[in-house]
Structure formats: C-alpha cells, structure tokens
C-alpha positions, 0 to 999 in steps of 0.5 A, a space after each residue: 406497231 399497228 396494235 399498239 396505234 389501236 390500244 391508243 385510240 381505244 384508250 383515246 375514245 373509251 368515253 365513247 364506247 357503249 354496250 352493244 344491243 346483241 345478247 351474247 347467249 341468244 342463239 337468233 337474234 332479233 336485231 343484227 348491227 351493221 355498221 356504215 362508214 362513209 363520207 355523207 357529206 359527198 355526192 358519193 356518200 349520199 347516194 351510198 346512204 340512200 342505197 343501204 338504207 333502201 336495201 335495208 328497209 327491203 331486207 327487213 320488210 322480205 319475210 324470205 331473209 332473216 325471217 326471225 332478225 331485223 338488220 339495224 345500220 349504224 351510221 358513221 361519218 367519215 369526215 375526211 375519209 382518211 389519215 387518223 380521223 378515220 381510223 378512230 371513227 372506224 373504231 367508234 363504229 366496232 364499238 358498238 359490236 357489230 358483226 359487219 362494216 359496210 365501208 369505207 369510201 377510200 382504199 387509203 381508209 381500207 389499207 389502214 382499218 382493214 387491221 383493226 379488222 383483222 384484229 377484230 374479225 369484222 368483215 369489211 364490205 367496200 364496193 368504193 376500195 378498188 385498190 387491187 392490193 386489198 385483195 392480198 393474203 393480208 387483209 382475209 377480213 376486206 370484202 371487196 363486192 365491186 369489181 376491182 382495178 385490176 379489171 379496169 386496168 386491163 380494160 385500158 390496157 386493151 384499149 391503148 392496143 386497141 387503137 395500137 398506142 404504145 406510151 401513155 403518160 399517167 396522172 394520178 392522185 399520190 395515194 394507195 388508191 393511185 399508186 396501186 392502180 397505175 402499178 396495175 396499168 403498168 403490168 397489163 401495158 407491158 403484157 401488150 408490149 406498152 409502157 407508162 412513158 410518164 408518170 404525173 402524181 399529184 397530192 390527194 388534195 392539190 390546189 389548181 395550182 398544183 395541178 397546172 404545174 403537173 399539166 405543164 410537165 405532162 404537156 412538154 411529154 411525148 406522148 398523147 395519151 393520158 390516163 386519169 386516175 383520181 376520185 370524183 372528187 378533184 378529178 374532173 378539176 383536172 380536166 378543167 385545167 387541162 382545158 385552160 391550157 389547151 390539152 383538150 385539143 386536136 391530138 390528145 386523148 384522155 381516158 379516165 377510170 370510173 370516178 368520171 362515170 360515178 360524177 357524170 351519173 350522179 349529177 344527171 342531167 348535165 348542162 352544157 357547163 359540166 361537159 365543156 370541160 371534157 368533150 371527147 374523153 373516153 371513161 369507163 362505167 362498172 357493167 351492170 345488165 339489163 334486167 326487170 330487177 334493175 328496171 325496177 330499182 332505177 324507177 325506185 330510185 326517181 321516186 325516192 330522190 325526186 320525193 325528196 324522202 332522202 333529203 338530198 334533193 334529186 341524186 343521179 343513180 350511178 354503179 355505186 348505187 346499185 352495188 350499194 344495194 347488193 352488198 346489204 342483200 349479199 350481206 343478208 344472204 350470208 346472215 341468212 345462212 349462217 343463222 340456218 346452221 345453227 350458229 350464234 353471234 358472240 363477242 369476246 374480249 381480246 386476249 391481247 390487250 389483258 395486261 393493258 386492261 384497267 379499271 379507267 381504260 373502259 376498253 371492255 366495249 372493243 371485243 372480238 367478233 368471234 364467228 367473224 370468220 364464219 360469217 366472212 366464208 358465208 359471204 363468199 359462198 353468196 350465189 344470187 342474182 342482184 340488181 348488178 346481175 350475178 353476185 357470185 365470188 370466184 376462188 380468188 375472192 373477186 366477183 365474176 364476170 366482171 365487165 366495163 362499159 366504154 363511154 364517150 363524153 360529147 354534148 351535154 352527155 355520153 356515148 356508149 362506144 362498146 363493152 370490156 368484158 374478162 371474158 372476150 376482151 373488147 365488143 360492141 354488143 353486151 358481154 352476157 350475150 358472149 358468156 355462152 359462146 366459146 372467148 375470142 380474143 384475137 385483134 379481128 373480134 375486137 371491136 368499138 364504135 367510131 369514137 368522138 376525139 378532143 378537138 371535134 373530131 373523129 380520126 384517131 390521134 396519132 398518140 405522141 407528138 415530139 417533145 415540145 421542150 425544143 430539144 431536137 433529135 440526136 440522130 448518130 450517123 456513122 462517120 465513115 472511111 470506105 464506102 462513102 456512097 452510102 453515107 459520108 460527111 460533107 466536108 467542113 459542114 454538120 451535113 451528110 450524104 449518100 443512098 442511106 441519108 436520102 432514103 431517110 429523108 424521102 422516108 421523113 417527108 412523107 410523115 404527115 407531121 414535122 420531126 426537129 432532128 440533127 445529124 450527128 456523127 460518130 466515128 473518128 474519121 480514121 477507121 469505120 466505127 462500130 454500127 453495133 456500138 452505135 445502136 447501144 449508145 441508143 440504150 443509154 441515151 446517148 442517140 435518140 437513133 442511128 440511120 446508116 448502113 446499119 444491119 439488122 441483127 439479132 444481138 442489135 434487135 435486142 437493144 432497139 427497134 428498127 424500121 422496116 429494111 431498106 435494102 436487102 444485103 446478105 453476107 457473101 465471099 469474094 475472091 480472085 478469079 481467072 479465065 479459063 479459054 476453052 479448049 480441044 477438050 471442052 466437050 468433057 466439061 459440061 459432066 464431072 467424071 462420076 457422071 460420065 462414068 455411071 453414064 457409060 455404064 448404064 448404056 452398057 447395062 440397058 443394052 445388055 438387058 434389052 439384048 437379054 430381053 429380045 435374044 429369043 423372040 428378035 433375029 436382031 439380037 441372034 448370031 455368033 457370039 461376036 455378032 451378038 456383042 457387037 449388037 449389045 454396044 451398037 443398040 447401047 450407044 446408038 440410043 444417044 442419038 435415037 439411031 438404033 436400027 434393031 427392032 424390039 418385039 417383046 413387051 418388056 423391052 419396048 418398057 425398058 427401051 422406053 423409059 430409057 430413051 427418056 432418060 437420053 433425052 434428058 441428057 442430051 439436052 442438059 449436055 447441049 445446054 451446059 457445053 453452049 454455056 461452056 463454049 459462048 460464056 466466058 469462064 472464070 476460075 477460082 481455088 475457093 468455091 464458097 464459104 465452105 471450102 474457106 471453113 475446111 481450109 486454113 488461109 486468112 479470110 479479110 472482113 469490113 473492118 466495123 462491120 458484124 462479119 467478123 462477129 458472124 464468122 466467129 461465133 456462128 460459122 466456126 472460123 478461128 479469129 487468128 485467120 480473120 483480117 480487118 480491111 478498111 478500104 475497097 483499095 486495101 481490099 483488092 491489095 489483099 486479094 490480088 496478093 493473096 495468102 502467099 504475098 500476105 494477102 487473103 484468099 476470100 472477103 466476106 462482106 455484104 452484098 451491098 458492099 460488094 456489088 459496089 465493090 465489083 463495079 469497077 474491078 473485073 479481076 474478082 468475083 461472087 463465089 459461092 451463094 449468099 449464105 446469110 439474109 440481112 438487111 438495112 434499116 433505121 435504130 430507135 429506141 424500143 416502142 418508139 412510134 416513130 419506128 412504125 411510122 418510118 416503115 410505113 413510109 419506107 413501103 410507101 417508098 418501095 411502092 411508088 418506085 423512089 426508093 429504087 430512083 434513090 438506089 440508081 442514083 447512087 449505086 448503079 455505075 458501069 460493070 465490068 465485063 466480067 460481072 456476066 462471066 460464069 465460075 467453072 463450077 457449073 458442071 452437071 453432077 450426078 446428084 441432079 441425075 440420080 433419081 431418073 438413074 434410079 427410076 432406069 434401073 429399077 424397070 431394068 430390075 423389073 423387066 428382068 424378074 418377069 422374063 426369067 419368071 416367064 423363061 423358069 415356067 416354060 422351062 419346068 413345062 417343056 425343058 424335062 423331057 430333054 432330060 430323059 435320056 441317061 446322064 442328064 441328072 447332074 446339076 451342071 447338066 441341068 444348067 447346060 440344059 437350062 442356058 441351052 433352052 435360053 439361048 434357043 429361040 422360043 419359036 423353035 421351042 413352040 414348034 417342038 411343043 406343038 410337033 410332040 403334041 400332034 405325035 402324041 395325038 397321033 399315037 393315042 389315036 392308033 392305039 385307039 383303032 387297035 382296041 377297037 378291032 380287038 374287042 369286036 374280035 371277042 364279041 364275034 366269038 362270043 356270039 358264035 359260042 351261044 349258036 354252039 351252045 343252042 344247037 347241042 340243046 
C-alpha cells in the first residue's frame, strides 16, 4: 500500500523532478548532495538551519574531510511537519539524488517517509524523531544521531522512584511521538513497581479549549504527578493553562521531556512573562560535556546570531543545535570513509516501478541510492569525538552514554538539580566523571539537589491527593457474628466499632491530610463473612479497602496491599484440659522413663569405670569380691548427692570423676526445678498436645467459620476436609469441646491467637496446647501501589511508638483470666534429647580413660608380667589371661616392690660373679710369673 501511495506522489510531482548534480561514473566526486527537511519556519527549524549550514561550511573549509568533495545541502521546507504534505516534499528532496537526508523535524514525519527511504535507500539522519519505535528492524535506513526517548523515559522513571511516587497522570500529544514515549514510561514505571494512573492525550494541535478540558479531568485524578509529553510547540501552552486553573499550586509536580528545555534555550534570556507560567517544574536537557570544543561553538554561535548573518535576529543555542552540528560531521566522517574505500556513489532505476513507467510519467529523476546501505554501516561505524562529546553508536544502533541534565525552572531561569546518566542512574556530579568507576545504582548513590516545587516551596509533594470529584472511599468492614470486640456494627446505625475500627481511626488522624471515607459493611449478619472475599471485591472495585480482622496471607497479598500489622496473631490449637493433683509418686515425674533409665545406667557405668581406674593404686576399691561390688554401687550413687567418702588417686579417675560430677549437678538442679514446678503450679492434663498429634490422629478438628484456617489446615497441613468443622460462635465453640469427638463435638480448635486469648479469658476448662505454629498478623487492604497503604503504616508505627496502639488493645481486649491461664500442661517433663550431649560428653571421657589405662596396664604387663611365665605350663592362652587378670588385679605397689627386689638380686648376682673372675684371674697371673723365674733360673 505504502509503494503504491509513493507511485501517486511521483506521478503528483513528476514536474518537478530534475536531473541530479552526481555523474554516475565518477568515482570522487566533486559535490555531494545532502538533503534538509525542516520546518524553517519554527524556532526550532531556524536554529537547525543555522547549525547544518555552520557545520557545512566547516566541513568544506577542513582540508582533513573530503579533501576532493564539497558537501552541497538542499534545503526543503517542511511546511506542517506532517500528514501528506510531507511525505510529497520528502519526495521532492529524493529528487534531487541525494545520498543523505538530514530530517525530518517530527517522529510522525520519520514513521511515514522513513518507507520511502526504505524503498530508496537513503539515510535518514534526525536528531528531533526520538520516538524509540523508529529504531525497529523496520526502518534499517533511520538514523537516529540523539539520544532516543527510551533513555529519557527511564530518567523519569527514576526520578518518580526517586522521590518514592508510585502514579503519575500522563498528558501528551495523540501522535506517534506521544504514544510511543508514554508506552516508553509505562515500562520503565512498571520495572520500579509504578504505573501511569492516567493517561490525558490531547490532538497534536488542541485549542486552549481543548486543553483545558484535558486539565479538568486530570484535576479531578488522584494523582499529583504529571508527566508532559509534547512539542515546543503547543507544550508550554499547556502549562499556561494548567496555571489559570490553579495546577500550578502547593501539591502538584510536573516534569516534562526535552521540548521544554529546547524552548527555554532558545529563547534565552527569558523575562519574567515566560517563566511565570511554570515556576517549579522540573524538565530534562540531552547532556552535552563540557569541553574546549563546545566552549568554542557557543561562543560561534553568539557572534553568528547576534550578527544577524542568519537573519534570524539573536536565536538561543539549545541541544538541538549542537546535535545539529554533529550530525553533518558524523555524516562527513562517513563520506569521508566510504570514499577511502574506493567506492562510488551511483543511482539506479527501481525495478519496481517498470510496468508503471511511461513516456508522461517522468519518473525517471526517482531512483535508488545503490551504495545506501554502505554508506548506512559507515555512518554507524562513526567514532569521534564532537561538539556533544563522544559520537559513537552502540550494537543496538544508539549513541553511548547517553545522559540527561535535571533542571529546575525558578525565577526567570532554571537550576541545574543533578544528572541522569544510563550508566549510574541519578547523580549530582556530571556522568563522565562516573564512566571510570565501577555503576552504582543502589537507592543510597542516588542523589539530586533540593528542588524548588510549585506553589513556592521546598518540601516535596506528597504526589496524590484523593479525587476531588466528591465521591468518598467505600471501605468494607466485615459484618460479623462472633467476636464483635473487634469490630461489629452499632445497632440501626451505618457506624461501627471495636479494637480494629479504633485502630483505623487513630491510624487515620494522624495523616497530616483529611480522608473522605465511609463504612461499609459486608456480610449478612447470620455467619462471618469471608475476609478472603473481601479483599477480592477490592480487585474488582467493589471496595476502595477492607479494615477488620483481616490476616495478612500469601493468597491475599497477591490481590491487594496492606498495611503494616497491627496486632500479631498466629494459628494455635485449643483443647479440653483437666487437672492433674499431685500424688505419692510425683517425685517420678519431672523425667520420662528413658531418662531415668539411661540415668541409672550411667551412674553404674562411671562407678565401675572409676572402680576400673582406682582398683590398683586405692585400698578404697580393694577387698572381697563383695566388698568390692558393694563399693562400685555406694561411689555410683553417692556422687548424686556429692557424699561419696572414697578417694581417687590416679589421674584418670579424678578426669572422669570430674566431668561426671558436672554432669550430676546439671541434673539435679533441673530435677529440683522441674519437680517444684510439678508440686506449686497446678497441672493440667490433655489427649492432644499440639497440631501434630491432631495430623497422626483421625478426630474432627473445629475452625472459625470465614476464616483462612480451614484453607490452611488443608492444603498446607495436610488434614482431610471430612474431619474439619466450622464453628461460628465462642458458645458453639466451647459446646463442641466440652462434648467432644464422642458426644459429636471436637477434640481441638484451631484458630488464631487473637481470637483464642479472647476466647480463654473467661473459660478455665480450655487451654493452648502445643506451640504457635504459624506467624501472621492483622492489617488494612487497598488496592496495589496505593499510597495511602504507605501512609497508613507509618501511622500504625507511629502508634506502636507512643504507646496508644497498646491503650487501644487494653481497652478492649484485656479482661480477668481465669485462674487457670497460669496453670501448666504435663508435657513439661525432661527428656533425654535435653540431655544427650552432656551424656555423650560423659561417655566419651569414660571411653578415653579406659584406652589409656589398659595402654598403660598392656606395657607393664609386657615389661614384668613374662617372667611369671618361666615356669612349665604357662604357655596356654587361658594361661596367660589368668596370668594378665592376676597381674590387674594385683596392686601395682606389690608389683614395683617385685620389680625393685629382682633388680637389687640382680645386681647382687652380677656383683659375686664379678669378685670371683677377679680371684681367678690374679690366680693366673701368679702363675705366669713364677713360670718366667723358672725359666730364667735354668738359663
């Protein structure tokens, strides 16, 4: 469709296409035709005109840039920058075969010729077109060379969770351009967990008229917090009549994309009239560094417009400008190399339009760029540094770092209040100083200077008001049967009351702001209602909130928001209970039966282990066989009371005695606490002990008819719905547990502690068994992101702090106990599991003690025991074993005298046979000398 539109303007125009200036065989050429399509007529247009034709005029006179080739520009006006007319002045300036457009000025314009320059494959070059839709697949030949709107979405993005906003109305034009970006702003809110409460589009050329009806609208909204999304040139309009009907007062905030900047610039200075209409709106400027280039231009661009050489008169320098300028480098730069590569620039008929072509259709001037697309991947390769800074495209086809200043309009000019950088988010230094350090974006580096707000003040709105269209909030309340302490219905009256109600409205006067709200109730009076119900009529609008005994669950806090608890209340079993009089045989009582019995055992086992250890070296643990045994029992169990009159010499028993005599002290002071406990506290008596003996058992279980713990016990706990019955009332409740699972009643009720200590004030015959087994809590529904849930929380901590949310509770839920509530259940015995480890601990040095005595007993053994083996008969094994446990069981000072006494004989021994050698030997030597006289004498 879109070709067949094309063949129609070229048919349309054929007049006025002519032969271009390019040979299509010259390999350099001398002139290169660049197309501008712009609105000329606007402040915009003129300052764009006088930027390319600057740029161009530089490009020409730099010897470094197409040394051979002189850009030409051809100039077209766009005269409504939209719709049919420029899609047929687009197609004039193809015409003329030129290799490149700069343009054009709007997204709407871009979206349509964008097409044809598909079809032509001429670059596009627009630094205006932000719409971030034109940087689809679909238009491979539009060049954006500014930053796109997704960049300056997200900046407001962050800037609404900044200042921790979480709706913001959106007013902008009904276009491509407007559409786009707000579907832009959308996305990025709704990454910060925001949303676009309101959306207020108004037709790209509304009359005051028509913008004061959006206005009124966007006045009776909730929200504050308006985001403006127009063109220079019927936006500031807007704020005019925003100001006539008192939008720009205490409690707004406007922030509005570039095209407030672009005006502000470009009409610098301002006088008092421009900015009167705007004080304390907070708009956004593309960044551009600073830098000796930039200096340079900005003092060019005085002289240029204050000569009057543009015939403008003085034109304020705004992004756009300087973008403007960059773009025709950036498009230089490209030539520049697509020219070094020996490539040509030639034209060429499309093939398309053949069967259309005549001899008066003159369609012979349209052709196709047919290196476009080289030159296109030229332009992306670009890498320098400009008047913006860096000029560089990334792999998704936008330039780097793009970066936002934040400005504050007051006076008669604007504040900078920080920077907006992709890289660390918010900042109030600028973002190239940022680049070299690792990004940061947590909430604590995010940071802006103190802003200057609408209505002449520095405190930062609250962001939403209630709607001011004099409907009041539905607030459901439920309409309930049992438990009315916490709220219930005055009687033949619209009002209620209770513990929850006066929390609310302690909560609700301590807004600094009034809520126009009314109760409404929801039940029928005959059974409790479903608060999960409840919070789902929030969801579909049937409530604005709940407040009541509402649980804050997982399924509920997937549907709304709620408030900060109120009151903690966790699931727990209630059951019959008897008391249980003490008896002869309490003193068994404070330990279970595995408890006394390892007990036991373990005083006879370090009493035999110490005998073990002390039976050589102690006369205290020698004797008859029977004194002996006797000695074992009276150490063991004397040690209870620390009366244990027998000694311990050896070094091991001491360790043993030691650590055990710890682990008797233990036990006796919990013995003593646990059986005073038993005899001065009365005892109480129940078949269940907690939620899990009510999972392994079969009796019916009761429940708070419309409260979740049915759905709880269900599908969290496991317990089958035949066995679950709904109670309604506190009467009906103690019925069934006084009657129990045999006269039809229940053995447990489950239900929440809040309930139950309301429950129990007044009846001694039930009590908590078992532990809480969930934690839950109270709070107030609204729907989801709804600021008056933040508010309200804060007010409830507010009220946690200064003590009246506690006065609230005694007011109505403290009453007289029942005796009983002090009682204990007998499930308070000690067990060995709380004993185990100084058992182990025990046994283990028993363990140890043991090993190094019968090391120590095996090496004297092997030392001394041998030699009573000398003897015939001793070889046996059983022998031996009578030997070995003859040797334990004697005492090793009888052993150390034996020892000792064999050593001295020994010695003794060793000694005589000494003296006798020695005789004999002098014997000899007598003899010997005599022999030599002999033998002398007969010589």
């Amino acid at each position: 469709m879109i070709r067949v539109e094309i063949v129609v303007l070229m048919v349309l125009f054929e007049g006025l296409f002519s032969a271009g200036a390019v040979s299509d065989n010259s390999t350099i050429p001398a002139l290169v035709n660049i197309g501008v399509l712009y609105s000329f007529n606007t402040s915009v247009g003129k300052m764009v005109k006088t930027a390319v034709e600057a740029a161009v005029e530089d490009v020409n006179s730099d010897p470094s840039i197409l040394a051979q080739t002189k850009l030409k520009l051809s100039m077209q006006e766009d005269t409504k920058y939209r719709g049919f007319l420029s899609i047929a002045e687009a197609l004039q300036l193809m015409a003329t075969q030129t290799v490149a457009i700069i343009g054009p000025q709007t997204s709407t314009t871009a979206h349509v010729i964008s097409h044809i320059a598909n079809e032509l494959q001429v670059p596009l070059l627009s630094f205006t077109a932000t719409d971030p839709t034109l940087s689809s697949l679909q238009f491979p030949f539009f060049i954006r060379t500014a930053f796109s709107d997704v960049y300056q979405m997200t900046a407001i993005a962050d800037l609404v969770n900044y200042f921790q906003w979480r709706e913001v109305i959106a007013v902008y034009g009904d276009d491509d351009h407007g559409r786009n970006g707000m579907g832009a702003l959308g996305d990025k809110l709704a990454e910060r967990r925001c949303k676009i409460s309101f959306k207020a589009p108004m037709t790209p050329e509304a009359t005051r008229e028509e913008i004061t009806d959006v206005l009124v609208q966007v006045a009776l909204a909730e929200s504050r917090v308006i985001v403006l999304h127009t063109s220079t040139a019927w936006g500031p309009k807007v704020l005019s009549v925003a100001k006539s009907l008192g939008m720009m007062e205490n409690g707004y905030v406007w922030i509005t994309t570039t095209f407030l900047s672009t005006w502000l610039d470009i009409r610098s200075p301002l006088s008092p009239d421009t900015t009167n209409d705007m004080q304390g709106v907070i708009a956004l400027r593309m960044y551009v560094p600073d830098s000796k280039l930039k200096r340079w231009f900005i003092s060019r661009w005085t002289n240029v417009t204050t000569s009057g050489k543009n015939g403008n008169g003085t034109l304020g320098l705004s992004t756009y400008g300087i973008f403007a300028y960059d773009t025709v480098f950036a498009l230089a730069h490209a030539l520049d190399a697509f020219f070094k590569r020996g490539n040509q620039i030639t034209f060429s008929h499309d093939p398309k339009l053949s069967q259309i072509r005549g001899d008066n259709m003159h369609l012979d001037a349209v052709k196709i760029f047919n290196e476009g697309n080289l030159l296109r991947k030229h332009i992306y390769e670009v890498n320098m540094t400009g008047v913006s800074g860096l000029f560089k495209y990334d792999s998704d086809g936008n330039l780097v770092n793009p970066a936002y200043e934040i400005i504050n309009v007051i006076g008669t000019g604007t504040r900078r209040i920080g920077y907006w950088s992709n890289y660390t988010g918010l900042s109030i230094v600028p973002p190239e100083t940022l680049y070299s350090k690792p990004p940061n974006r947590s909430s604590a580096s995010q940071k802006l200077l103190p802003v200057f707000w609408p209505g002449e003040t520095t405190q930062k709105p609250r962001g939403w008001v209630f709607p001011n269209n004099g409907r009041m909030l539905k607030i459901g309340v439920p309409k309930r049967v049992s438990y009315r302490d916490f709220v219930s219905q005055v009687q033949g009256t619209d009002m209620f009351k209770g513990f929850c109600i006066d929390v609310f409205l302690s909560a609700v006067n301590l807004l600094p702001y009034a809520v126009p709200y009314k109760f409404v109730s929801y039940g029928d009076g005959d059974s409790n209602p479903s608060n999960t119900e409840l919070v789902r009529l929030i969801t579909a609008d049937v409530f604005d909130a709940a407040v009541g005994d509402i649980t804050i669950t997982t399924e509920r806090t997937k549907m709304v928001d709620f408030t900060q608890p109120y009151i903690e209340s966790g699931l727990v079993v209630v059951a019959s209970v008897k008391k249980t009089d003490s008896n002869a045989w309490a003193f068994f009582k404070p330990f279970t039966p595995m408890m006394w019995t390892v007990t036991a055992i373990f005083f006879l086992l370090v009493g035999a282990v110490v005998w073990i250890l002390e039976h050589r070296l102690n006369d205290d643990f020698r004797g008859t066989p029977k004194q002996q045994m006797v000695t074992i029992l009276w150490f063991s169990f004397s040690t209870m009371f620390f009366a244990h009159r027998e000694n311990t010499v050896s070094t091991l028993g001491r360790f043993v005695l030691l650590i055990w005599l710890f682990v008797v002290l233990i036990i006796n002071s919990s013995y003593t606490a646990s059986l005073t406990s038993i005899l001065t506290v009365q005892q109480l008596s129940s078949p269940v002990k907690g939620i899990d003996s009510l999972i392994n058992s079969k009796e019916p279980i009761g429940y708070l008819q419309g409260s979740f713990t049915r759905t709880y016990l269900i599908e969290e706990i496991g317990i089958d719905e035949s066995r679950l019955v709904p109670l309604k009332t506190p009467e009906e409740t103690a019925t069934a547990l006084k009657n129990g699972p045999q006269k039809g009643g229940v053995a447990a009720y489950v239900d929440e502690r809040a309930y139950i200590e309301l429950f129990l004030s007044s009846r001694c015959d039930f009590s908590i068994v078992g532990q809480e087994f969930t934690r839950n809590g109270w709070g107030f529904a609204f729907p989801r992101d709804s600021p008056l849930a933040v508010d309200l929380s804060t007010a409830i901590l507010e009220l946690a702090e200064n003590g009246d949310l506690q006065r609230i509770h005694d007011k109505w839920l403290l009453s007289s106990a029942c005796l009983s509530q002090g009682a204990k259940l007998e499930v308070d015995r000690l067990k060995l599991r709380s004993f185990w480890g100084l058992y182990l601990v025990c046994g283990l040095a028993c363990v140890l003690a043991l090993l190094i005595y019968l090391v120590q007993t095996m090496r004297q053994y092997s030392k001394h025991g041998p030699e009573e083996l000398e003897s015939p008969g001793h070889g046996s094994g059983s022998s031996r074993l009578r030997t070995f446990l003859s040797f334990v069981d004697e005492k090793e000072e009888i052993v150390k005298s034996r020892v000792k006494r064999k050593k001295i004989e020994g010695m003794s021994y060793r000694s005589t046979r000494e003296v006798g050698s020695s005789i004999t030997s002098n014997k000899g030597y007598s003899q010997a000398s005599s022999n030599r006289i002999d033998s002398a004498t007969e010589i």
